[in-house]
C-alpha positions in Angstrom: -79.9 -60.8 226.2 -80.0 -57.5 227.9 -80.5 -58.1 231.3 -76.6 -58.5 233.0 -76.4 -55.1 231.2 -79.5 -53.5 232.4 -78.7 -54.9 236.2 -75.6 -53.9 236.0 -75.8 -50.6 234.9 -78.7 -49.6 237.2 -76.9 -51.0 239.9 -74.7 -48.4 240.0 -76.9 -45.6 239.3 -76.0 -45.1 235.4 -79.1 -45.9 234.2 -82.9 -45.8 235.6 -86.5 -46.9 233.8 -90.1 -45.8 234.5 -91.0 -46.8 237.6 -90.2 -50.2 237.9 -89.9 -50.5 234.1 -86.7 -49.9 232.0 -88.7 -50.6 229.5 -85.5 -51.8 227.1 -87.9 -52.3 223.9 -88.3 -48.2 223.9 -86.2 -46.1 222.0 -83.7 -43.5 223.9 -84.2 -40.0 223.6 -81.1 -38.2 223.1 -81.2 -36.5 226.1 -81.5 -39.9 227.9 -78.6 -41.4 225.8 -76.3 -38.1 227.1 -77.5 -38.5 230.6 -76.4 -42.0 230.6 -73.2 -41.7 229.0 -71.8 -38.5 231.1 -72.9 -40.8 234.1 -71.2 -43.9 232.7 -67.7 -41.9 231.8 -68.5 -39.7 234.6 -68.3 -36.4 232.5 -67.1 -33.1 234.7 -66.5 -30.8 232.6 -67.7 -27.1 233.5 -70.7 -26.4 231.5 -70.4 -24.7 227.8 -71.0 -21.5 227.0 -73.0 -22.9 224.0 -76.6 -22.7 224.5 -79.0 -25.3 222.9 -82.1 -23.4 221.7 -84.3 -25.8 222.4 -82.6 -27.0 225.6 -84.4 -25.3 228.4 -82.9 -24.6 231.6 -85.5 -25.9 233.9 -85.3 -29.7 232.1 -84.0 -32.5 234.2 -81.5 -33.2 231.5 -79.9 -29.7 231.1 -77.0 -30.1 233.3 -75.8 -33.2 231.4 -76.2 -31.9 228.0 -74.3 -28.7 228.8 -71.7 -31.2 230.2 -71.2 -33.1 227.5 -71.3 -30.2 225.2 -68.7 -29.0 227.1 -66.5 -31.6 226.7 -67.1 -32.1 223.0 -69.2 -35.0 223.0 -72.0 -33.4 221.2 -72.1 -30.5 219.3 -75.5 -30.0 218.2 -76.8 -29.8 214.6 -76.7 -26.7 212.1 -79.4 -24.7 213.2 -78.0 -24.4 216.9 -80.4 -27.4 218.4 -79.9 -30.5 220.1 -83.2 -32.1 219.7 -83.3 -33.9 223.6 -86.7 -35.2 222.8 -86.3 -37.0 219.8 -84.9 -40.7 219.2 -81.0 -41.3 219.0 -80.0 -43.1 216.0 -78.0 -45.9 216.3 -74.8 -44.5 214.1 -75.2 -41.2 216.4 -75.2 -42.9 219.7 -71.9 -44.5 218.2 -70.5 -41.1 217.1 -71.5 -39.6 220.8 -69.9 -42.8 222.7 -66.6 -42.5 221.0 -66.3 -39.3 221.8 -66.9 -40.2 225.1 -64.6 -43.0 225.2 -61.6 -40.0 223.5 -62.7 -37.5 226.2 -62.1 -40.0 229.0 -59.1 -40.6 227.6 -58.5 -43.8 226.0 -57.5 -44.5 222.3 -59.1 -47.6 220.8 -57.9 -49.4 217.5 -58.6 -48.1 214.3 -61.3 -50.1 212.8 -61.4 -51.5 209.0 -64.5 -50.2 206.8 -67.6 -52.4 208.2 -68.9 -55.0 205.9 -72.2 -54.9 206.2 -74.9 -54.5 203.7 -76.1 -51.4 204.4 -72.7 -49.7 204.8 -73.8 -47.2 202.4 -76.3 -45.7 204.4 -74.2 -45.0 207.3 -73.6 -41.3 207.0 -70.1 -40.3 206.1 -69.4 -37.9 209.8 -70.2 -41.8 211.8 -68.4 -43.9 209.6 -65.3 -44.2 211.3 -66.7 -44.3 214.9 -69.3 -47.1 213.4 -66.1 -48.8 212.3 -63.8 -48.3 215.5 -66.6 -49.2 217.9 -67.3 -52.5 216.0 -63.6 -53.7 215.1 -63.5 -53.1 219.4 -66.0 -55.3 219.7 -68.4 -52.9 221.3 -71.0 -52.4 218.9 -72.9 -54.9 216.6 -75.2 -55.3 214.0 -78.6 -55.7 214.0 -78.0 -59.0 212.4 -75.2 -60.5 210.6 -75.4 -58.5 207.5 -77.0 -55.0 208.5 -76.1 -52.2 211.0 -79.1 -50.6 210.8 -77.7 -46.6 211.0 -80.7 -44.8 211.0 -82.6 -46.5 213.1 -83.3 -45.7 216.7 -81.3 -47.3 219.2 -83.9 -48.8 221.7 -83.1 -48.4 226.1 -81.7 -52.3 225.8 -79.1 -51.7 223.1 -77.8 -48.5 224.8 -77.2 -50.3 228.2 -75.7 -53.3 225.7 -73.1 -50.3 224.3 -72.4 -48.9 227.3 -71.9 -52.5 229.2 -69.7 -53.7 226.2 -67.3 -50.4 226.7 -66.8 -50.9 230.2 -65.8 -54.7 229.6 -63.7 -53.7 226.6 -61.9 -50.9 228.1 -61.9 -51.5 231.8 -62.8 -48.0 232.6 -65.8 -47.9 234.3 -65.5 -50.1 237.0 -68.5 -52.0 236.1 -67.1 -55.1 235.9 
């Protein structure tokens, strides 16, 4: 179901795997998930002054993550961290994309509350941008009837995201 996305997007540079792997069962670090969406909205902001303290200058990944920081599509958590290494849950990667998709410039439709059965568990700060992504038609559920917040957002569903954006908004001449 992921493969037009995963072609496409690696096609044009936005994306890469392991070799000769994308390995689209894996979940996304956060620090991939950042790479890939500054290079899908093509982010150019001048890097923030904000340091991450557990974003080290020498990573592969630190010029993206100040860029994005930058332009205010992440902010970090509480204790001044951005945690590149761990797994991006799916209700952040939606919070982080709509950001992007605001920074880049376009407005999408306000969504109604989801309806799913675990709307409850999607944290109150992702709400909305779970709701405006799906009544856009660029996120889904896991299934009919759940969403799935909290869980990690495997390499396949983020390229499915990113793809879905482009087609919905025409902005990334993907298509």
């Amino acid at each position: 179901w992921a493969i037009t996305p995963i072609t496409t997007l690696a096609s044009k540079g936005i994306i890469n795997g392991y070799g000769s792997n994308y390995a689209p069962d894996n979940s996304i670090t956060r620090a991939e998930f950042v790479t890939i969406i500054c290079r899908a909205f093509r982010v150019t902001t001048e890097k923030a002054d904000a340091e991450f303290a557990d974003v080290d200058k020498n990573e592969w990944f630190y010029e993206y993550v100040q860029k994005a920081s930058g332009a205010g599509i992440i902010l970090g958590d509480d204790n001044g961290t951005f945690r590149p290494n761990d797994s991006i849950t799916r209700q952040d990667a939606c919070v982080i994309i709509n950001r992007a998709i605001s920074v880049y410039g376009v407005e999408l439709q306000t969504g109604n509350a989801v309806s799913f059965d675990d709307k409850n568990s999607i944290a109150l700060y992702a709400l909305s941008d779970v709701s405006i992504l799906f009544a856009n038609g660029i996120v889904k559920g896991t299934s009919d009837k759940t969403f799935e917040p909290t869980a990690s957002i495997s390499r396949a569903q983020t390229a499915q995201l990113i793809y879905n954006a482009a087609n919905k908004l025409k902005i990334l001449d993907l298509i």
